[in-house]
MMTF fields as JSON, N, C-alpha, C and O atoms, coordinates in Angstrom:
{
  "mmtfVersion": "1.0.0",
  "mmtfProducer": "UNKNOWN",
  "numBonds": 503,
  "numAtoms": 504,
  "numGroups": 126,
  "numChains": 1,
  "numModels": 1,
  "chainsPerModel": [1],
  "groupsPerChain": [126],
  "chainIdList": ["A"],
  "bondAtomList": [4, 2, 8, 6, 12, 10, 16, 14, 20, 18, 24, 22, 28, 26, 32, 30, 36, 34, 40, 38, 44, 42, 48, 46, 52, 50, 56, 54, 60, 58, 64, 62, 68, 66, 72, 70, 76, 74, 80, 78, 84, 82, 88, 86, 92, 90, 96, 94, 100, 98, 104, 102, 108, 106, 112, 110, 116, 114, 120, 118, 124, 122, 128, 126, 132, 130, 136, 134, 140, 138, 144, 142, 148, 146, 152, 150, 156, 154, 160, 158, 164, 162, 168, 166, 172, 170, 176, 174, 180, 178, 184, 182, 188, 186, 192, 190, 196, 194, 200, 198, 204, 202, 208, 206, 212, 210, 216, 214, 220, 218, 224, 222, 228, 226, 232, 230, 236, 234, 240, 238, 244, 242, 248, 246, 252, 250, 256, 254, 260, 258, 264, 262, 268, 266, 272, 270, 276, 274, 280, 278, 284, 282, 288, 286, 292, 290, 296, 294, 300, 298, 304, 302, 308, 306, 312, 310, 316, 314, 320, 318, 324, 322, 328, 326, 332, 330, 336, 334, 340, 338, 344, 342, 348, 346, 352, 350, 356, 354, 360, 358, 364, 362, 368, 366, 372, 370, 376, 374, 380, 378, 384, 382, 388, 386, 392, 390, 396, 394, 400, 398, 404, 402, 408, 406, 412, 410, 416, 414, 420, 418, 424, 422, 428, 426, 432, 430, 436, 434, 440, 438, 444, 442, 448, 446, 452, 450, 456, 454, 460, 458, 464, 462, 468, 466, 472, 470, 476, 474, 480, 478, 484, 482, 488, 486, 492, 490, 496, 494, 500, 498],
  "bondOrderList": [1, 1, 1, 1, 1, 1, 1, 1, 1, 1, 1, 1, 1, 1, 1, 1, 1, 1, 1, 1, 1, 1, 1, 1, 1, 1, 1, 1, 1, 1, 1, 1, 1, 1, 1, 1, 1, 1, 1, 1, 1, 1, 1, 1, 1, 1, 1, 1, 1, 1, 1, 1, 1, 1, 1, 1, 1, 1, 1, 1, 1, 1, 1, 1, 1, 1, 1, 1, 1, 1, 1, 1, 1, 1, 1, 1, 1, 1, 1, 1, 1, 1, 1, 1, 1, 1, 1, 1, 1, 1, 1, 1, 1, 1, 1, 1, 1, 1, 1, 1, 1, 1, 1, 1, 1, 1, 1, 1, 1, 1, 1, 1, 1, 1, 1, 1, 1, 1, 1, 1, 1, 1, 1, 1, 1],
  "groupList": [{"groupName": "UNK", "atomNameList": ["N", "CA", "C", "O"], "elementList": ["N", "C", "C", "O"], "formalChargeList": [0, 0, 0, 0], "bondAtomList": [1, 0, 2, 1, 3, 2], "bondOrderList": [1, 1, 2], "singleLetterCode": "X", "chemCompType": "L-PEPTIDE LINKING"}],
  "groupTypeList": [0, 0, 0, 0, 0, 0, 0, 0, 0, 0, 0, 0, 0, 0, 0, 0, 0, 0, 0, 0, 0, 0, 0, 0, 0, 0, 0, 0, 0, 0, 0, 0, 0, 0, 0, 0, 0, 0, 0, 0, 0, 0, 0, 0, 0, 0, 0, 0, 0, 0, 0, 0, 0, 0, 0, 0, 0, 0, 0, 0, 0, 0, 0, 0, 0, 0, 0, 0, 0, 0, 0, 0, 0, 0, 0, 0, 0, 0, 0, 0, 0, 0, 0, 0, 0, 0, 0, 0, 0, 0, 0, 0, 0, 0, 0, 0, 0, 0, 0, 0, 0, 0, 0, 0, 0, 0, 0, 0, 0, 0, 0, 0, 0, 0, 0, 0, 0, 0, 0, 0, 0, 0, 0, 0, 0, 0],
  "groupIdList": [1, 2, 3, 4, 5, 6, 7, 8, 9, 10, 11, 12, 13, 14, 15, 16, 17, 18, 19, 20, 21, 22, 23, 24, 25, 26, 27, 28, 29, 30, 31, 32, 33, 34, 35, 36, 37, 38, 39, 40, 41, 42, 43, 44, 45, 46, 47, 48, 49, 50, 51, 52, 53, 54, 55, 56, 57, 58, 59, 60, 61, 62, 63, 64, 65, 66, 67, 68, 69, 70, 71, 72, 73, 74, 75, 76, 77, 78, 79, 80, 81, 82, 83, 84, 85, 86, 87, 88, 89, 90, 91, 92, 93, 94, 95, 96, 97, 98, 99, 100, 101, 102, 103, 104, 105, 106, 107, 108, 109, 110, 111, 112, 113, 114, 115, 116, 117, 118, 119, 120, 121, 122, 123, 124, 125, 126],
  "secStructList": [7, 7, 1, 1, 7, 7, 7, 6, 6, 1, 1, 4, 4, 4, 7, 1, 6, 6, 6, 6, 2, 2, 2, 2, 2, 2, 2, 2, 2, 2, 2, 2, 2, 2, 2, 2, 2, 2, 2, 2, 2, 2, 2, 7, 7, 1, 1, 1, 7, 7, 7, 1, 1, 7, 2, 2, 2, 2, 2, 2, 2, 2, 2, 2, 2, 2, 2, 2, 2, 2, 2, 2, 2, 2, 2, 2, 2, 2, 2, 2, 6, 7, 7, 7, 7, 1, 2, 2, 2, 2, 2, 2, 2, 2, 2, 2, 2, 2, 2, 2, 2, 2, 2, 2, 2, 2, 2, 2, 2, 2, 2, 2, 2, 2, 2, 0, 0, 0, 0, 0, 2, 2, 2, 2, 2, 7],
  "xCoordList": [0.848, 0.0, 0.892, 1.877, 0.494, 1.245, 1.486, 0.772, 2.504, 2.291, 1.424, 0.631, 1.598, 0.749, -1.237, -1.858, -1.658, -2.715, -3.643, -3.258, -4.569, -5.15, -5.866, -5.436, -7.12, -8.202, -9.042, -8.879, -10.142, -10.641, -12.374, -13.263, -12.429, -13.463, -13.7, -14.703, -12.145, -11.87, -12.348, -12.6, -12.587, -13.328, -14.161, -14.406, -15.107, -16.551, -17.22, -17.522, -17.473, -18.007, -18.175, -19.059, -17.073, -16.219, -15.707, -14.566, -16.532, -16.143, -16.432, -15.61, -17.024, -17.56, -16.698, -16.174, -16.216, -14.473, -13.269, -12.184, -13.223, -11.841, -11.881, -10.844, -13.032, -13.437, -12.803, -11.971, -13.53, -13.446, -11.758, -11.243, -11.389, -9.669, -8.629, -7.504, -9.444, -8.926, -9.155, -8.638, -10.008, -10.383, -9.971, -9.916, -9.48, -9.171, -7.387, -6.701, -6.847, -5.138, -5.057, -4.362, -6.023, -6.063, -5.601, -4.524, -6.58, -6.3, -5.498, -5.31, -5.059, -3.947, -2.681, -1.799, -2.713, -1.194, -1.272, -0.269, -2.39, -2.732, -2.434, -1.362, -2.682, -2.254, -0.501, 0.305, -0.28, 1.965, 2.204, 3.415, 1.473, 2.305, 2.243, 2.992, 0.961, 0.91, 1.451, 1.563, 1.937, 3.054, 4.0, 4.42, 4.745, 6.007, 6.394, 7.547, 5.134, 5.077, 5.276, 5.89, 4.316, 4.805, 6.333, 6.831, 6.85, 8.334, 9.107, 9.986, 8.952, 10.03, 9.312, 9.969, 8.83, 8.473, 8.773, 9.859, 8.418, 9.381, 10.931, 11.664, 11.376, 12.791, 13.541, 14.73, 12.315, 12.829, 13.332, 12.614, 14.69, 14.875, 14.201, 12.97, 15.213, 14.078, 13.517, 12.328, 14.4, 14.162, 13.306, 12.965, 12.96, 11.727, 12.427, 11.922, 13.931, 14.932, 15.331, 15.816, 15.03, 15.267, 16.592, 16.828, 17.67, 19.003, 19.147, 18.245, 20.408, 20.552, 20.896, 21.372, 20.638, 20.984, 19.81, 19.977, 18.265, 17.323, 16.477, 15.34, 17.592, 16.729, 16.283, 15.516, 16.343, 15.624, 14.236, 13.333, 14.223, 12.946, 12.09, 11.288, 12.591, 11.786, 11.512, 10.425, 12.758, 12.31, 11.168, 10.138, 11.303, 9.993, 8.827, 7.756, 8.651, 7.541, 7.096, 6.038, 8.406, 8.099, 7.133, 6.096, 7.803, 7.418, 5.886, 5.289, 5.46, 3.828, 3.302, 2.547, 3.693, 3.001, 2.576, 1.369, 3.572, 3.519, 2.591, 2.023, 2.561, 1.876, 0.195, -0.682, -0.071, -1.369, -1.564, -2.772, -1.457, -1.307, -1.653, -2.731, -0.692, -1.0, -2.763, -3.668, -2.852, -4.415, -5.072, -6.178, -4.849, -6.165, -6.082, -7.108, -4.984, -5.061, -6.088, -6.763, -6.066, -7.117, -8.262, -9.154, -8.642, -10.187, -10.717, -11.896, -9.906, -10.258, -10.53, -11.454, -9.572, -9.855, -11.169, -11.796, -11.386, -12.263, -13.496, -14.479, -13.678, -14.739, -15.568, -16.786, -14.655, -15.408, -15.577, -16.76, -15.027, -15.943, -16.782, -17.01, -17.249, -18.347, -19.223, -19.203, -20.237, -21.249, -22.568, -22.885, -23.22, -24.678, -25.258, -24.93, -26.062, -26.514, -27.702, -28.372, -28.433, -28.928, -30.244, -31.442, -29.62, -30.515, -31.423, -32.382, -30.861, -31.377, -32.075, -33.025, -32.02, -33.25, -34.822, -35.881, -34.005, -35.211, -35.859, -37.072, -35.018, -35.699, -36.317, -37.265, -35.819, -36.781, -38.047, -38.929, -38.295, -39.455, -40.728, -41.943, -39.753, -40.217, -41.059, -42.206, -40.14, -40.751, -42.114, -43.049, -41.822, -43.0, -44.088, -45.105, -43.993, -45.085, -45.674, -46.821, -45.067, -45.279, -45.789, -46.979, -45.41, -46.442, -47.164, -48.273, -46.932, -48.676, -49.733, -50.779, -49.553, -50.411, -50.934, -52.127, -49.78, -50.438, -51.32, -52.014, -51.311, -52.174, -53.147, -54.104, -53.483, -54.658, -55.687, -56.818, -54.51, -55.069, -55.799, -56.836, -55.416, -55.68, -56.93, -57.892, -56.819, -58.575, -59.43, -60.507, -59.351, -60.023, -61.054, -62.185, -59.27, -60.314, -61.03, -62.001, -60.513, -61.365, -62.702, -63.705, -62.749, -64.061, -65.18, -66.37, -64.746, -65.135, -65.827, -67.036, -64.756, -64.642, -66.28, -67.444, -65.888, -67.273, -68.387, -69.428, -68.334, -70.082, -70.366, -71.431, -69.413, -70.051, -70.806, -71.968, -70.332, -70.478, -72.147, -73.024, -72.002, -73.272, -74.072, -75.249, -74.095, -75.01, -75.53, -76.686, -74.261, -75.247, -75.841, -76.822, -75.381, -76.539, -78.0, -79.046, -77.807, -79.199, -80.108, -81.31, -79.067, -80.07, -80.924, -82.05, -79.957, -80.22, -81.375, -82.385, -81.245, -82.942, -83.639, -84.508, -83.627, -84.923, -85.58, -86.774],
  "yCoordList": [-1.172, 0.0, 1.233, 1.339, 2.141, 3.548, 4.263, 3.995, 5.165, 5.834, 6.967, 7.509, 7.342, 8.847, 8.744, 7.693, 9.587, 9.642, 9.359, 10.117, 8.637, 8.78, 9.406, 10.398, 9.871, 10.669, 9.762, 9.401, 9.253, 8.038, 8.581, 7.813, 10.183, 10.759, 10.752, 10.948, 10.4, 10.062, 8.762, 8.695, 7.626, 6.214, 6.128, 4.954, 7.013, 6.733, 6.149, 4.973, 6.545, 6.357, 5.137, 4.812, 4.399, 3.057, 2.373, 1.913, 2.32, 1.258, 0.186, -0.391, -0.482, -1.798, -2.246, -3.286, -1.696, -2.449, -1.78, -1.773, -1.518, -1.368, -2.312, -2.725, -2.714, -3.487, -5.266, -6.051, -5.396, -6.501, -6.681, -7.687, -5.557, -5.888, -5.956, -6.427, -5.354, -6.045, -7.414, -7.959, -7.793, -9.347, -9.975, -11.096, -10.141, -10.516, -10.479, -11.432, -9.475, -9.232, -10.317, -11.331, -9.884, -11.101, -12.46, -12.948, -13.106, -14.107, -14.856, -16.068, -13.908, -14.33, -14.395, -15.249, -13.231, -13.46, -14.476, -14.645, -15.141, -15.871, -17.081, -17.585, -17.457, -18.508, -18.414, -19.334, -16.839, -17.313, -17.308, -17.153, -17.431, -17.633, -18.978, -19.418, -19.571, -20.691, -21.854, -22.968, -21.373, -22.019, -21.861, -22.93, -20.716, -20.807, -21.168, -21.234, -21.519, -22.5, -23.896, -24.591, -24.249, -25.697, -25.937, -27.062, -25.017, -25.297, -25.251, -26.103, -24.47, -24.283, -26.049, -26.792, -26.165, -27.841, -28.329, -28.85, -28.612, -30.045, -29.786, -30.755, -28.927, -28.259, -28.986, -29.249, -29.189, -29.408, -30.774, -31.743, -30.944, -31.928, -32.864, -32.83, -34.318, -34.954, -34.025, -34.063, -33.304, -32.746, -31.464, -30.836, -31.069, -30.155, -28.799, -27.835, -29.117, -27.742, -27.443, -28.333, -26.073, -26.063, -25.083, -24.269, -25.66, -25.263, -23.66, -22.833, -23.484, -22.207, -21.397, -20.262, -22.018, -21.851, -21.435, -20.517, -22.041, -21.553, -19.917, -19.46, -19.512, -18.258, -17.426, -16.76, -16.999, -16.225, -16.857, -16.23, -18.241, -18.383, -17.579, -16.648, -18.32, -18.008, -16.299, -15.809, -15.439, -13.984, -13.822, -13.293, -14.257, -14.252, -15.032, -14.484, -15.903, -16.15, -14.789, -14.165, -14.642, -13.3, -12.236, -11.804, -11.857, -11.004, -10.895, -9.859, -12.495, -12.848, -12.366, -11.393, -13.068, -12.353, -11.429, -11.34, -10.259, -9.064, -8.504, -7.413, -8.94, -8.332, -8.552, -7.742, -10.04, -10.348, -9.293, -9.174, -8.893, -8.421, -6.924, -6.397, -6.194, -4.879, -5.205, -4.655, -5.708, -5.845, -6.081, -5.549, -6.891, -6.473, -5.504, -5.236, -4.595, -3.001, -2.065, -1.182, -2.481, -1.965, -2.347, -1.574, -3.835, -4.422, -3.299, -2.953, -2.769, -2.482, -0.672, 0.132, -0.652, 0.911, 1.263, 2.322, 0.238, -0.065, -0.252, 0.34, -0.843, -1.087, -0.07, -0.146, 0.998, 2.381, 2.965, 3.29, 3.188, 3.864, 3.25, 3.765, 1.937, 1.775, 2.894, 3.911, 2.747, 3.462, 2.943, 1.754, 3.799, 3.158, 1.81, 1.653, 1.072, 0.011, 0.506, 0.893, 0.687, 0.526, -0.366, -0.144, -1.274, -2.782, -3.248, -4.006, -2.524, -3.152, -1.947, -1.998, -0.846, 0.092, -0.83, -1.201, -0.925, -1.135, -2.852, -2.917, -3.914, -4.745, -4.21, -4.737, -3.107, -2.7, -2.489, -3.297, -1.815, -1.37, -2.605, -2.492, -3.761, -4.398, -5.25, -5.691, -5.238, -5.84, -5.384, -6.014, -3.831, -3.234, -2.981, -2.552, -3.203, -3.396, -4.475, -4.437, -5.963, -7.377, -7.096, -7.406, -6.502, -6.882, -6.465, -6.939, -5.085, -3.961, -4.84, -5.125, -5.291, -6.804, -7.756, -7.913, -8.446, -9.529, -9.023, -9.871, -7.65, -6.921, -6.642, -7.269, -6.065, -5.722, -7.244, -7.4, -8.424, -9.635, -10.115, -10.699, -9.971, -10.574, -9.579, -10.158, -8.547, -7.701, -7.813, -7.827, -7.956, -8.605, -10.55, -11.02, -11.002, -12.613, -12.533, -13.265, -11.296, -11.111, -10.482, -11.193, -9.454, -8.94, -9.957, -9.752, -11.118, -11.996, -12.853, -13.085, -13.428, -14.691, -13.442, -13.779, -12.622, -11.739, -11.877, -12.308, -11.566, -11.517, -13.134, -13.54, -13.961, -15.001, -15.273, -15.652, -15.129, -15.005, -15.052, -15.866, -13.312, -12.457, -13.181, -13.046, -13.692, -14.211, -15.531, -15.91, -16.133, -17.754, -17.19, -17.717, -16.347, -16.292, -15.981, -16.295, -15.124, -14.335, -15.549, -15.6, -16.835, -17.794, -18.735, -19.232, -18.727, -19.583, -19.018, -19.668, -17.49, -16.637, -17.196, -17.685, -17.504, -17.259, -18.962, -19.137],
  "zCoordList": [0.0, 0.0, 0.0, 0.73, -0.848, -1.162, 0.247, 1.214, 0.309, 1.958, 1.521, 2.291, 0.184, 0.137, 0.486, 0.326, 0.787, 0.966, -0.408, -1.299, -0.778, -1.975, -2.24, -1.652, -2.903, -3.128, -3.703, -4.869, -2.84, -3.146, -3.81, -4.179, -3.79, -4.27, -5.988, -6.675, -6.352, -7.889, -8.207, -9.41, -7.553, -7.56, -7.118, -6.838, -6.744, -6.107, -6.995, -6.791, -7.742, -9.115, -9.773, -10.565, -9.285, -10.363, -8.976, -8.929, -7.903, -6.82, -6.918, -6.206, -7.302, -7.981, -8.728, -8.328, -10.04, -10.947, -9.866, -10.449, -9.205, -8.247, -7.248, -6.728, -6.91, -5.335, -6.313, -5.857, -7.626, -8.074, -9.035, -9.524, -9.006, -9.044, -7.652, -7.482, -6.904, -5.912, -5.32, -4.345, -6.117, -5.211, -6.158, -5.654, -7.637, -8.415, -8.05, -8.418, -7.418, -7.351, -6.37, -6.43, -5.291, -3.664, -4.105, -3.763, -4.972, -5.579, -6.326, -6.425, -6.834, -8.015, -6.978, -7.076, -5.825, -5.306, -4.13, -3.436, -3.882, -2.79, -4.12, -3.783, -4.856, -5.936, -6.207, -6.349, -6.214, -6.388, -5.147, -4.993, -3.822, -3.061, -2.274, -1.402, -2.931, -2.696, -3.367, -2.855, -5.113, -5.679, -5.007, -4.562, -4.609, -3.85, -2.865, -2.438, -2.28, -0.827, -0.722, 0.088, -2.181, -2.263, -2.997, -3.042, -3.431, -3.67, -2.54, -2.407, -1.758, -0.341, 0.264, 0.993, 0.088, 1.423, 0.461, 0.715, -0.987, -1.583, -1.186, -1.381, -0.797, -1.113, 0.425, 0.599, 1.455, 2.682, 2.982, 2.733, 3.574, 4.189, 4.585, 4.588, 5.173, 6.375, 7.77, 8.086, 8.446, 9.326, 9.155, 10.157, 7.944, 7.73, 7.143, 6.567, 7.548, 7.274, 5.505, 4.806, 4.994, 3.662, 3.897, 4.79, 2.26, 2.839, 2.669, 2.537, 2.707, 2.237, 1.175, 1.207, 0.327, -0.883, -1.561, -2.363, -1.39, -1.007, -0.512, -0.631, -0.01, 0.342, -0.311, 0.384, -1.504, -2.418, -2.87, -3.423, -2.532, -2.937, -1.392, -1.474, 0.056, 0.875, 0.788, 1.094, 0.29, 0.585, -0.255, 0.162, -1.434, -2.767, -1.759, -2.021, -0.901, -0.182, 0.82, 0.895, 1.54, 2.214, 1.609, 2.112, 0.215, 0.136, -0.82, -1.112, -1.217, -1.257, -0.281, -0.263, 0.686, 1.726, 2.116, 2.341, 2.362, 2.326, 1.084, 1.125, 0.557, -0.968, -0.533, -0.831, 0.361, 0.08, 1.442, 1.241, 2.012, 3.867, 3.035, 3.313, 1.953, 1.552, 1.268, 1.895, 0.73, 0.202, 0.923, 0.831, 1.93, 3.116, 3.744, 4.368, 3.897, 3.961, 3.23, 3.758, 1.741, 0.71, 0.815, 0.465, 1.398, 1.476, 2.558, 2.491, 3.487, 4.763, 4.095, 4.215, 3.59, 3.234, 1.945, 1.955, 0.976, -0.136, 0.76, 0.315, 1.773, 2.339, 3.187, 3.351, 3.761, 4.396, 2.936, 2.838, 1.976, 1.247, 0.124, -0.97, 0.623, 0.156, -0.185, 0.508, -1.527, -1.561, -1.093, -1.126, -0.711, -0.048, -1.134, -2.31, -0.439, -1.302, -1.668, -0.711, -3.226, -3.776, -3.883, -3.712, -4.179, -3.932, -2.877, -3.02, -1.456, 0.165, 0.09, 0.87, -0.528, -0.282, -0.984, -0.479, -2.852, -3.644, -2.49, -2.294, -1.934, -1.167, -0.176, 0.405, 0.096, 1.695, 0.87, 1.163, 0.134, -0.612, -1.316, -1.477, -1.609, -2.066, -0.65, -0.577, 0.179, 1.518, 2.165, 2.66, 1.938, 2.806, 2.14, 2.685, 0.99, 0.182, 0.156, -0.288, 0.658, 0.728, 1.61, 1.568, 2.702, 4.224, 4.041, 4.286, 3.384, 3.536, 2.689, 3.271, 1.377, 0.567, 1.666, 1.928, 2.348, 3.354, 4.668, 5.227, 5.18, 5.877, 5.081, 5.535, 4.147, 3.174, 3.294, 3.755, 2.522, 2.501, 3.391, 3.081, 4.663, 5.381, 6.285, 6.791, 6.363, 6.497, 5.971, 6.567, 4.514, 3.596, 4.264, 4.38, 4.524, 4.784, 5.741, 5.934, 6.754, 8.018, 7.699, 7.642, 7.534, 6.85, 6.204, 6.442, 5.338, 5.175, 5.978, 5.96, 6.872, 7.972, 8.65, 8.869, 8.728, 9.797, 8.963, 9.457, 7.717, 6.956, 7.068, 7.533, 6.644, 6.843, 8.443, 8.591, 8.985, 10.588, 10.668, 10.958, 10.115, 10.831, 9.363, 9.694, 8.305, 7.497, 8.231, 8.419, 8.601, 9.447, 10.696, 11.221, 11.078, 12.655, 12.158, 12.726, 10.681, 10.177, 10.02, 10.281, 9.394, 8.506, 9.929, 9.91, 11.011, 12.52, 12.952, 13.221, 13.055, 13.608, 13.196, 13.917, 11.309, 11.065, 10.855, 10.611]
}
């Protein structure tokens, strides 16, 4: 991650293809560093020890690492400026319109359930 400050008011806009190159980079370097992982353990001894001759691969593991660690720096910073969701409004809407239907509906069967009511007591009088 850069030390300079960014201006993240320039990607508001286009947070959605930045959010999904970042989860796309996550991946790819979580894939070379998991190739380079399985090279350092074939590489190891019986005793588990890889020699020294070796170490440029482990710093190249190191520094996967470090690479995937910057990016959850960015998930963390990509994620406060989320933009509001869209979608969980239009579902709220869609919801409260579902209940207000199944309340309607259901005054309706009541209103019903009652005429029938007061029609059989009429037919019992008479």
């Amino acid at each position: 991650m850069s030390e300079q400050e960014v201006d993240l008011s320039s990607i508001r806009g286009d947070w959605y293809f930045h959010f999904n190159y970042l989860v796309n980079a996550v991946e790819q370097t979580q894939k070379y560093q998991m190739k380079v992982w399985r090279k350092i353990k074939s590489l190891r001894d019986k005793d588990g020890i890889v020699s020294a001759e070796h170490d440029d691969l482990i710093q190249e593991y190191i520094e996967a690492v470090r690479m995937t660690n910057s990016f959850m720096d960015d998930f963390i910073m990509m994620c406060e400026q989320r933009p509001a969701k869209k979608l969980a409004k239009k579902k709220a809407k869609k919801k409260a319109k579902k209940k207000a239907a199944k309340k309607k509906a259901a005054k309706k069967t009541a209103k019903k359930k009652a005429k029938k009511k007061v029609a059989k007591k009429r037919t019992k009088k008479k």
